[in-house]
Backbone as a ProteinNet text record, in pm:
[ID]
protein_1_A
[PRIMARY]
XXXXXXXXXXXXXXXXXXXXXXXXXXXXXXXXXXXXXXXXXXXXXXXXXXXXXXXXXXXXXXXXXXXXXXXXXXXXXXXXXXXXXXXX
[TERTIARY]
-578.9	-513.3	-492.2	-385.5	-291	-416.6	-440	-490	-433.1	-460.7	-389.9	-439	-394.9	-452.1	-345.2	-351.7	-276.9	-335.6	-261.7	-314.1	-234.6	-288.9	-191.9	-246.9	-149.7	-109.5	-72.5	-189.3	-158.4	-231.5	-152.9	-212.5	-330.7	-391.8	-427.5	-319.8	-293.1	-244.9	-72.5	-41.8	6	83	187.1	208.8	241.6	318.2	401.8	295.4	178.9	75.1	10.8	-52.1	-85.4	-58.9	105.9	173.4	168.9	170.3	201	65.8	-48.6	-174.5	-161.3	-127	-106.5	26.4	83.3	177.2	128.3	10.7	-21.3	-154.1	-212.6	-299.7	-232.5	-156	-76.7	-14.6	-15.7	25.9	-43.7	-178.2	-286	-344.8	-342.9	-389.9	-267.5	-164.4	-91.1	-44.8	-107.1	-131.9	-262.3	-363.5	-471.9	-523.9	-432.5	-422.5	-342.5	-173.3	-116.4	-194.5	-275.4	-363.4	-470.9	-559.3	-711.7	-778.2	-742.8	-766.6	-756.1	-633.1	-625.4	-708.4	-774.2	-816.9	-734.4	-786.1	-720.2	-798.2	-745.1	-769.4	-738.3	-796.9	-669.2	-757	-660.3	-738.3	-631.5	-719	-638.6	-663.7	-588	-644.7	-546.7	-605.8	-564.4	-467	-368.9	-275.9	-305.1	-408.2	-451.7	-561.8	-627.6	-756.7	-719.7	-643.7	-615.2	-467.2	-501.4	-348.5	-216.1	-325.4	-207	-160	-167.3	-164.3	-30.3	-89.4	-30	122.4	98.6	241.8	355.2	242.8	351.6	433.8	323.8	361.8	356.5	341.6	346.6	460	590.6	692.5	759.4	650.5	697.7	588.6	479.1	376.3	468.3	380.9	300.8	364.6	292.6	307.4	219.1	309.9	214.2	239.7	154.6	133.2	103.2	164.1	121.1	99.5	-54.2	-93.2	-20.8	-67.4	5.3	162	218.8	370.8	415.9	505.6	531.4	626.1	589.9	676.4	722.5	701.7	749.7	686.8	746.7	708.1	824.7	740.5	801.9	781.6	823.4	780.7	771.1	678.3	668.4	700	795.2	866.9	788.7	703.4	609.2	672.1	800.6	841.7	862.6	916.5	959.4	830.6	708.1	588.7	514.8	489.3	471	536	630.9	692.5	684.9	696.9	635.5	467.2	420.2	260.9	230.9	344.7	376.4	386.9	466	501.8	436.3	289.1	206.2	75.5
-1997.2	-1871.3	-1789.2	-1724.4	-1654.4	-1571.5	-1505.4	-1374.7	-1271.2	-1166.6	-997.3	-916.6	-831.6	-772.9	-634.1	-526.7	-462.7	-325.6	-285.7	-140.8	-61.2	60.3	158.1	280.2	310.7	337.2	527.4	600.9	743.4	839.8	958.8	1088.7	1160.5	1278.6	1406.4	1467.8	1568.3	1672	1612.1	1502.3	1435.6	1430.7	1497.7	1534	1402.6	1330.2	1241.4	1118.7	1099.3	1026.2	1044.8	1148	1204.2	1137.6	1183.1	1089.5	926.2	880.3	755.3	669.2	749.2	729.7	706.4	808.4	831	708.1	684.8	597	413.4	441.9	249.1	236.6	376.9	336.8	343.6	359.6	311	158.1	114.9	-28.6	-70.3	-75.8	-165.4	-146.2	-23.5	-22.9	-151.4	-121.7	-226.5	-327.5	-386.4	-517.4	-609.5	-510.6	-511.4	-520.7	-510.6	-499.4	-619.4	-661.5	-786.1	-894.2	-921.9	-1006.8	-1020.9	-977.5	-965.6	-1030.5	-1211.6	-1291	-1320.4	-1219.6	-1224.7	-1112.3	-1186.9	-1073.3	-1076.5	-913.4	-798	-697.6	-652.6	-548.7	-474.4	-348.6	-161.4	-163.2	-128.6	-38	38.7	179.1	273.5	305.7	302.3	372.7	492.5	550.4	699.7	646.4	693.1	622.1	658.3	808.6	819.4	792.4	708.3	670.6	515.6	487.6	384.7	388.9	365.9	421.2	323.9	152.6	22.1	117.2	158	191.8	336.7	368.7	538.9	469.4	412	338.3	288	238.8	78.8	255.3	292	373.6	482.2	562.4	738.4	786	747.9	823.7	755.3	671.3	632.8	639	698.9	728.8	834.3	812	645.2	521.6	389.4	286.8	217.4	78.2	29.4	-141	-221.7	-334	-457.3	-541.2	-654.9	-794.6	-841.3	-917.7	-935.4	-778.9	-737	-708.8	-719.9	-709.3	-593	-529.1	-388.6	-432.5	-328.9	-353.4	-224	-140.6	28.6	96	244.5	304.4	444.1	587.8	679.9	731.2	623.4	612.4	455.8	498.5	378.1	347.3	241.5	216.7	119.5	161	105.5	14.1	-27.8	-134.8	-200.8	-254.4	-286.6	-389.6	-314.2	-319.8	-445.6	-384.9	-476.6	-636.5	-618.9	-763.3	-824.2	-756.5	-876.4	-918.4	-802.3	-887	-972.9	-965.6	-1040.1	-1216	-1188.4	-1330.2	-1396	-1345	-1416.1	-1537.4
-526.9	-562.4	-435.4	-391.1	-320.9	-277.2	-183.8	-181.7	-167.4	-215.4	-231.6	-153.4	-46.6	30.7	60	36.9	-21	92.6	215.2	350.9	312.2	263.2	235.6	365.9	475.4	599.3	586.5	589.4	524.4	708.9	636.7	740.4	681.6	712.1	669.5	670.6	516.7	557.5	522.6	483.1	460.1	279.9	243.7	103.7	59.2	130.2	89.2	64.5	179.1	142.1	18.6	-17.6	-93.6	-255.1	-260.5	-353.3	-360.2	-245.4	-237.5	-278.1	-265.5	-302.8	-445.1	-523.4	-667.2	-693.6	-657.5	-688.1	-689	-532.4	-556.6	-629.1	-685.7	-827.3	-919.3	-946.3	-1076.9	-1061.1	-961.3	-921.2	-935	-816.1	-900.9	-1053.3	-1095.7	-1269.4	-1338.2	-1336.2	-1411.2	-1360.8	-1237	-1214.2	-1224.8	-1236.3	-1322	-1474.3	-1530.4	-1667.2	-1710.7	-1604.4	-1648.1	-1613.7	-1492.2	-1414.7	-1382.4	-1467.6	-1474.6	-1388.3	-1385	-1322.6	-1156.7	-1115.8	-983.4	-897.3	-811.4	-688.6	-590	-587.5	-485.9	-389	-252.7	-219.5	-185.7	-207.3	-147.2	-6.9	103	197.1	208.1	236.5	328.2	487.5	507.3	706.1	713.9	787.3	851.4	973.1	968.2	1101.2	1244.3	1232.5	1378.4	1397.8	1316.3	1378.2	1447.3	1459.5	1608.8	1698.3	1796.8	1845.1	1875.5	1781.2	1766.4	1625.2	1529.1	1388.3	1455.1	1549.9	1547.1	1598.5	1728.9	1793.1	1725.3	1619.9	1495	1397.3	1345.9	1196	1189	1318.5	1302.3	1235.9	1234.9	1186.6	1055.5	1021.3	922.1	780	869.2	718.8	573.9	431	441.6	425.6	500.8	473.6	393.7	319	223.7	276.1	310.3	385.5	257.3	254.4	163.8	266	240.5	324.1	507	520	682.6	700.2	593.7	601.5	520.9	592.6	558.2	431.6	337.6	209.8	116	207.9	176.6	298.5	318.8	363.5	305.8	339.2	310.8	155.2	16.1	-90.9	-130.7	-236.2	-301.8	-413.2	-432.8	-539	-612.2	-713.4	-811.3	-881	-952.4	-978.3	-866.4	-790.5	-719.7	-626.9	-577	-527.5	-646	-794.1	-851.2	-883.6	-871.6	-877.9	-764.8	-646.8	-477.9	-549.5	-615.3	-598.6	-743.8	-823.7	-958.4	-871.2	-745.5	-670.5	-632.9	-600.6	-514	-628.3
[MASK]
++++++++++++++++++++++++++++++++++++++++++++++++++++++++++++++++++++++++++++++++++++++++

């Protein structure tokens, strides 16, 4: 089975993070609910606590990373998000 590894790439102070937070728990809740069976993991990092993270994604927080590969940033489109991790 695939593994799920799921970096969601946020600021302080950060509205849009904020949201985007609220947006990929509702992703994992109902990919959790269709897929019981599959494991997963959320991380978040703060984009200035490293300055490879700040270089790559400062102007583009937040970002949301699926197994290291950028797959939104700015918002997150919760359909959209679910069906890449429907793929794996």
């Amino acid at each position: 089975m695939a593994q799920i590894h799921l970096t969601l790439i946020t600021r302080q102070g950060c509205h849009l993070c904020e949201v985007a937070e609220g947006e990929l728990a509702r992703v994992v809740a109902a990919f959790s609910e269709l897929n019981p069976d599959k494991p997963y993991t959320v991380e978040l990092l703060d984009v200035d606590s490293a300055e490879d993270l700040k270089s790559k994604y400062s102007e583009e927080v937040p970002v949301l990373l699926l197994n290291g590969e950028q797959i939104a940033f700015f918002q997150i489109d919760a359909d959209r998000v679910l069906k890449r991790l429907e793929q794996i």
